[in-house]
C-alpha positions as CSV (number, residue, x, y, z in Angstrom):
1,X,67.7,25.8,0.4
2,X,65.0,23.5,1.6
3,X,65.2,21.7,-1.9
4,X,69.5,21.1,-1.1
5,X,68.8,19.3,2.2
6,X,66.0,16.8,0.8
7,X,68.8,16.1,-2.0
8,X,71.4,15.3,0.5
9,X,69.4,13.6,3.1
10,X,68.6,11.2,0.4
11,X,72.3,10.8,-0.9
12,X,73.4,10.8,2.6
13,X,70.2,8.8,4.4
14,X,72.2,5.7,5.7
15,X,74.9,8.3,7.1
16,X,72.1,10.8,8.8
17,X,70.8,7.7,10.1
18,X,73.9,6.4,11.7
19,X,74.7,9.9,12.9
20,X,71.2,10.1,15.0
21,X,72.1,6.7,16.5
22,X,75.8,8.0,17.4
23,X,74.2,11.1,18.7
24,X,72.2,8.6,21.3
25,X,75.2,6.5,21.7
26,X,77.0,9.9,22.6
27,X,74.4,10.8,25.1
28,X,74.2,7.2,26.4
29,X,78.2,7.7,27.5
30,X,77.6,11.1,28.9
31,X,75.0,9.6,31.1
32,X,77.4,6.9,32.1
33,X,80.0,9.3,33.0
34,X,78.4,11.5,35.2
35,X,76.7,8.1,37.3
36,X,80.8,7.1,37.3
37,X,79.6,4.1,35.9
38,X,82.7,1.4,35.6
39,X,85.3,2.9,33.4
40,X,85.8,0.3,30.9
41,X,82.1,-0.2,30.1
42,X,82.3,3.5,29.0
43,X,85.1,2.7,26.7
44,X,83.7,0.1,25.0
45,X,81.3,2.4,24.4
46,X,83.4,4.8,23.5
47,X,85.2,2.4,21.3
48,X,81.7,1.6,19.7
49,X,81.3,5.4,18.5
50,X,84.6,5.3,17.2
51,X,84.0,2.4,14.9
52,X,80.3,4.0,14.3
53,X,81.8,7.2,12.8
54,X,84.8,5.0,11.2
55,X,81.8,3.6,9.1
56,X,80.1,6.9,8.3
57,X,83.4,8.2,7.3
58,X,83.5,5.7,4.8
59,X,80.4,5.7,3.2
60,X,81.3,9.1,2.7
61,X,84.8,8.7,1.2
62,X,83.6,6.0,-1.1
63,X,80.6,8.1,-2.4
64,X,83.4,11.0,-2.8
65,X,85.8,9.5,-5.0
66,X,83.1,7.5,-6.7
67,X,81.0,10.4,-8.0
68,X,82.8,13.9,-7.1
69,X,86.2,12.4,-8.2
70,X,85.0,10.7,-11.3
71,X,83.3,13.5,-12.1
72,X,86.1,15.7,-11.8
73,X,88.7,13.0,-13.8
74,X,86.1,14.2,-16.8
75,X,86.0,17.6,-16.6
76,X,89.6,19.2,-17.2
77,X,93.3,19.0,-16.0
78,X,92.5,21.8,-13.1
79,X,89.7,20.2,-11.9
80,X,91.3,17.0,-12.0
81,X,94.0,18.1,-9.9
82,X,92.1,20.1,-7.1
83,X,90.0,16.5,-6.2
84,X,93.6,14.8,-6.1
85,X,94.6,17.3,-3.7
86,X,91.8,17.3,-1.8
87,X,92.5,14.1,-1.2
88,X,96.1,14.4,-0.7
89,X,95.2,16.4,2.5
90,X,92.5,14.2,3.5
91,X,95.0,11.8,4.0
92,X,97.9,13.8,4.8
93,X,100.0,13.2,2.1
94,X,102.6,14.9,0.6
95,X,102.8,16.3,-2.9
């Protein structure tokens, strides 16, 4: 197991990365909120994680359909089809 999570913290370093800086963006804003700090300083805060985690989603969408789905476009039909729907659900969309 120990072997799995050195493989994806190198596919997934830049995201880990960003994650641990959300995580002390997050706890930032918590801090803020409990000294009722001024209200829209904690949204722009809170509109900073939002774009933080907009980016990591990202990253990992375009990693996604640049090696799981290309992969899967070369393996067979059924395989194929599951990434497609995968996808159709990510982004809500009807089949």
């Amino acid at each position: 197991m120990q072997m799995q999570e050195q493989q994806l913290a190198l596919r997934h370093g830049e995201e880990l990365a960003r994650l641990g800086r959300i995580a002390g963006q997050v706890a930032g804003i918590r801090k803020m909120i409990e000294e009722e700090r001024y209200c829209m300083d904690i949204l722009v805060q809170l509109k900073a994680v939002r774009a933080a985690l907009k980016k990591v989603e990202g990253n990992i969408l375009r990693r996604h359909m640049n090696h799981c789905v290309v992969q899967a476009l070369g393996g067979g039909q059924q395989e194929a089809e599951q990434k497609v729907a995968e996808l159709q659900k990510y982004f809500q969309i009807d089949s």
